[in-house]
VMD Tcl script that draws the C-alpha trace (Angstrom):
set ca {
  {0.00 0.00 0.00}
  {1.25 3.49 -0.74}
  {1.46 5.97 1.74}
  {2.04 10.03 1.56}
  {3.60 12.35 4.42}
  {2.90 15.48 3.08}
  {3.83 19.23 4.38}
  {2.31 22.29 3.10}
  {3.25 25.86 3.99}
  {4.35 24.63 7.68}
  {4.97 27.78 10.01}
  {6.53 26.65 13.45}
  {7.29 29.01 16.27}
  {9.13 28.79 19.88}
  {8.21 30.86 22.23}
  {6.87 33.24 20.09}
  {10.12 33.00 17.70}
  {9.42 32.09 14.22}
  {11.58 29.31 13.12}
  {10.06 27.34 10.25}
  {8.60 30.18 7.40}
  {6.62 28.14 4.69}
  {8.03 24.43 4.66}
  {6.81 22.22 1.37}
  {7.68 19.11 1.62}
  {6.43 15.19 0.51}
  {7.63 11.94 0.82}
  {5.93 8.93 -0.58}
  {6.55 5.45 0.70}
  {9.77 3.73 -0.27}
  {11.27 6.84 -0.60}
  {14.58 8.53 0.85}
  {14.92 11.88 1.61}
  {18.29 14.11 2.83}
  {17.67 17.06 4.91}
  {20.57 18.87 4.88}
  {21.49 23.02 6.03}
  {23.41 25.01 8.42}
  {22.80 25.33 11.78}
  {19.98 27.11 13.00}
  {18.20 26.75 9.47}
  {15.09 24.82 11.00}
  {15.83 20.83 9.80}
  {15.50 19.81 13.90}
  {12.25 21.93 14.55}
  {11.20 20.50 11.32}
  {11.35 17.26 12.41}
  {9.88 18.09 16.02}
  {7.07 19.64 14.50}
  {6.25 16.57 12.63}
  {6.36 14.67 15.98}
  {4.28 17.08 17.41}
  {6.34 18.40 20.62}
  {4.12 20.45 22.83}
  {7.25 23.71 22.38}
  {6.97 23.81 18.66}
  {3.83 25.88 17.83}
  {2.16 25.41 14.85}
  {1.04 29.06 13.37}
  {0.20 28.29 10.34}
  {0.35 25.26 7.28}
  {-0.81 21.77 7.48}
  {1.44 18.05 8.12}
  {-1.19 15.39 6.62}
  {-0.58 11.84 6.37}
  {-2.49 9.76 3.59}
  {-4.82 12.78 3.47}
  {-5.57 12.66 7.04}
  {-4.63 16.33 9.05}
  {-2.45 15.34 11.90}
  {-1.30 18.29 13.63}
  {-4.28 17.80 16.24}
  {-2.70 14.07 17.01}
  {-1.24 14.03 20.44}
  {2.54 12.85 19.76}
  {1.72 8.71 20.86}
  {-1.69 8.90 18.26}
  {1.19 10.05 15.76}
  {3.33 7.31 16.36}
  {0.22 4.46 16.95}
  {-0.53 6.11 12.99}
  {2.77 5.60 11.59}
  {5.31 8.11 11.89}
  {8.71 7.77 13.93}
  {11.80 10.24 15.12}
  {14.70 9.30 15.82}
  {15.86 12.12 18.22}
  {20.04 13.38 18.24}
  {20.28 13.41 21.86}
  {17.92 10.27 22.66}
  {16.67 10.33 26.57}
  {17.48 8.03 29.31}
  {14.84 6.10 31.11}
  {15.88 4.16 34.14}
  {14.45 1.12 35.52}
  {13.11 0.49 31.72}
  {14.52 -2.61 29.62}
  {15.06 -2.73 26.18}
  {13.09 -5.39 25.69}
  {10.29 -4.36 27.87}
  {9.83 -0.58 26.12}
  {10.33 -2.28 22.68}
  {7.08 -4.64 23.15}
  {4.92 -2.03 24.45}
  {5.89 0.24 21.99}
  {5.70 -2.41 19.10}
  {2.20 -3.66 20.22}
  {0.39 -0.21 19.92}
  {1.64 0.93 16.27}
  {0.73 -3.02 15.69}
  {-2.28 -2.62 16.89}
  {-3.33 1.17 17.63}
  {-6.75 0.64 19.36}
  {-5.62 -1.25 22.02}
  {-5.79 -0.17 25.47}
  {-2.06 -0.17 27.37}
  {-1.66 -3.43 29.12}
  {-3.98 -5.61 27.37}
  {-3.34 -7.94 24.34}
  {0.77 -7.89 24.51}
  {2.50 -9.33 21.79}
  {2.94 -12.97 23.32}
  {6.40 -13.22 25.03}
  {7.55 -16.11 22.30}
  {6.72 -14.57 19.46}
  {8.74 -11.34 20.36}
  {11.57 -12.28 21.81}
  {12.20 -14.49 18.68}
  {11.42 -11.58 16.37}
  {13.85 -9.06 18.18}
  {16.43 -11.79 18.61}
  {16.36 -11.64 14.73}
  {16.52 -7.81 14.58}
  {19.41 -7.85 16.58}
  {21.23 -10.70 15.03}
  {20.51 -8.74 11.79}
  {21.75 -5.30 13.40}
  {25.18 -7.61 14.92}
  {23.90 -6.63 18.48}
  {24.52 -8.40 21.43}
  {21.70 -9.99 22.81}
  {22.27 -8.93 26.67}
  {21.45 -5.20 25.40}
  {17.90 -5.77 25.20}
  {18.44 -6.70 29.05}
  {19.68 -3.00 29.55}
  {17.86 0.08 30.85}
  {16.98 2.40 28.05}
  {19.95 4.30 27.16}
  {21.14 4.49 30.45}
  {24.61 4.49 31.00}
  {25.00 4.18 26.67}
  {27.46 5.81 24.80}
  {26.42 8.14 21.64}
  {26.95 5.08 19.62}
  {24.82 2.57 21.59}
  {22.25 5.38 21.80}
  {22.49 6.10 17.80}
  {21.87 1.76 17.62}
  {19.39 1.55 19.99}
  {17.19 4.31 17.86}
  {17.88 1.71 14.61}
  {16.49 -1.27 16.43}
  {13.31 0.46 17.58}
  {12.79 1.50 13.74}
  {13.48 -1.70 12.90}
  {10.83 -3.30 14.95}
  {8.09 -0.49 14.99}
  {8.31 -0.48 10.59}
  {6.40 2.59 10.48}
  {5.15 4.47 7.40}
  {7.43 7.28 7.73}
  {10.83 8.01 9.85}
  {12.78 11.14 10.39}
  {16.03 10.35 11.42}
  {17.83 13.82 12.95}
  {21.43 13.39 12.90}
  {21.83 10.22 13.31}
  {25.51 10.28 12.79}
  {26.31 13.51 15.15}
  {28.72 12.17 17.85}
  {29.94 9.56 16.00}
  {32.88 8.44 14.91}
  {33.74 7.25 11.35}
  {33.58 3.72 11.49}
  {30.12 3.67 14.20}
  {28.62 6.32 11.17}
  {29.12 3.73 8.68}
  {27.64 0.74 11.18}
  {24.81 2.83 10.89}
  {24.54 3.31 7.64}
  {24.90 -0.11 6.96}
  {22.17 -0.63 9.72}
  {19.39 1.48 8.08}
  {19.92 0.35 4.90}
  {19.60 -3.74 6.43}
  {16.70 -3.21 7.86}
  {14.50 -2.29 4.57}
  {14.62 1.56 3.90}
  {12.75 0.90 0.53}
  {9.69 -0.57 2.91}
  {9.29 3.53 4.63}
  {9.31 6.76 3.76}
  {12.84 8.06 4.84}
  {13.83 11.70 6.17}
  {17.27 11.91 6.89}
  {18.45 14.97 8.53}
  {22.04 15.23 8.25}
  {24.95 17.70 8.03}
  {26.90 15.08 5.86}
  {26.72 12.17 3.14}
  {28.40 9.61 5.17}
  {24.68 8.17 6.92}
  {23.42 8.36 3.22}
  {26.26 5.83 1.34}
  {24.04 2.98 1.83}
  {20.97 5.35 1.89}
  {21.26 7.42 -1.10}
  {18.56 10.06 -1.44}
  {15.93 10.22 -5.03}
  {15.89 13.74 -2.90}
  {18.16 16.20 -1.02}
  {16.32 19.44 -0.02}
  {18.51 22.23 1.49}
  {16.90 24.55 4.81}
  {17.85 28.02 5.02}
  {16.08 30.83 7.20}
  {13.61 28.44 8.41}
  {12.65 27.31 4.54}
  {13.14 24.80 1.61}
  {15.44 26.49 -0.53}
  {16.73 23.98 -3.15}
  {15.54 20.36 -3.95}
  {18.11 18.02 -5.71}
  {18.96 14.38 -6.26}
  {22.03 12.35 -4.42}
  {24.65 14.89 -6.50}
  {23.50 17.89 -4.04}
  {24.12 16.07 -0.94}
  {27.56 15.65 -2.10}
  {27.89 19.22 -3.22}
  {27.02 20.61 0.11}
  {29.55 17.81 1.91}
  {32.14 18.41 -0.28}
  {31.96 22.31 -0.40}
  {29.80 23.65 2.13}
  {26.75 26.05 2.39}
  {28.90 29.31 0.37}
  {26.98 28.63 -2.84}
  {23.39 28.20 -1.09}
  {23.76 31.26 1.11}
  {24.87 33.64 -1.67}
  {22.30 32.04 -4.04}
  {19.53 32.92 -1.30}
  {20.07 35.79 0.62}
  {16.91 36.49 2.02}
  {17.02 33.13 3.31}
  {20.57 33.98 4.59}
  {19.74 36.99 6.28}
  {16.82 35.32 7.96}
  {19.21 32.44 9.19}
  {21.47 34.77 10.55}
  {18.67 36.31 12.54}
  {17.85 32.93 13.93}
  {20.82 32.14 14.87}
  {21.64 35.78 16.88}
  {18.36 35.34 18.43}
  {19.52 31.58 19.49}
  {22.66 32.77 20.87}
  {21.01 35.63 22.82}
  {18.15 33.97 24.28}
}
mol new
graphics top color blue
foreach p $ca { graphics top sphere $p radius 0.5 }
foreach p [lrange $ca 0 end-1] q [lrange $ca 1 end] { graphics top cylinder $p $q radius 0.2 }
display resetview
């Protein structure tokens, strides 16, 4: 079955800051996209907004998914429906297994109208399915016996966010920087991880200052953020434009978007 994320004319504001200014965007199904920009462009709150974080205010624009509105979804309806983040700086949660978060979790986008508690996915029948996630990931079984990313380093974080997405196989993913904090060779592991787990069976976002997450993930689509907007859509040759020579071209090309950036990113520092 096909399925369409699609963003039109998204305004998002914090604290009364605007941060996203028009956003166009749409990803079908089996399809990889690179989010790429400088810092402070928007590709983070872009993200956020799709997740629907109660900070990021929606002023104006519309997120729909198969034609359905879902900016009134509380955050766990959009997740039950489909869509999945993989956050940079992934939160700790003590006294919470692996294992234990990943069948919750797994049961209500399996089955969304469930009420928490009932109907688990029956003890066999997941264990032996994550066994084979993480066999397929090269994970150690014992870290599904570990407290969610407590007491993980960046990488183990960055790998624990793969094998939720590889259990929960929802519509649509945004990954946002997935590779920050790594180092070359845990980049490519995870790379090599997204790409094992059947990109072509979602819709992919990939936010990303660099192409190293996208060699086994390479993009029909690289769009380019600037002052809080879409600037530029490409193919897989932009992504390596922008890693290979930087934002100069992109900011002189758009300076109204530059100038905006540059706003955002005084206003960041100040606040």
């Amino acid at each position: 079955m096909s399925h369409t994320l699609k963003i039109q004319d998204l305004h998002v504001s914090v604290e009364g800051k605007p941060i996203l200014r028009g956003v166009n965007l749409e990803i079908q199904h089996g399809e990889t996209h690179a989010l790429m920009g400088p810092n402070g462009s928007g590709k983070s709150t872009l993200g956020l907004a799709i997740m629907g974080h109660p900070n990021y205010e929606v002023t104006g624009g519309s997120i729909t998914l198969d034609g359905e509105e879902i900016l009134e979804m509380a955050p766990d309806e959009r997740c039950r429906a489909g869509i999945f983040m993989a956050f940079q700086r992934p939160v700790a949660i003590p006294g919470v297994k692996m294992a234990d978060f990943l069948r919750h979790a797994t049961t209500n986008v399996r089955n969304p109208e469930r009420a928490e508690g009932e109907d688990l996915i029956p003890m066999r029948d997941f264990r032996k399915e994550l066994k084979g996630k993480m066999e397929q990931l090269r994970m150690d079984v014992e870290f599904a016996r570990r407290y969610v990313n407590d007491g993980f380093s960046g990488g183990e974080m960055k790998r624990a966010e793969i094998l939720q997405l590889a259990m929960l196989q929802p519509k649509f993913a945004v990954l946002d920087e997935t590779d920050s904090g790594l180092d070359a060779d845990a980049v490519r592991l995870a790379s090599e991880s997204i790409a094992d787990i059947g990109r072509e069976k979602m819709g992919l976002l990939i936010i990303t200052h660099h192409d190293k997450l996208l060699v086994h993930n390479p993009p029909e689509f690289t769009h380019v953020m600037l002052g809080g907007r879409v600037v530029e859509t490409g193919g897989p040759e932009l992504a390596e434009e922008l890693h290979s020579n930087g934002y100069e071209r992109i900011r002189t090309t758009y300076p109204e978007a530059e100038a905006e950036n540059q706003e955002m990113a005084q206003e960041e520092l100040t606040s």
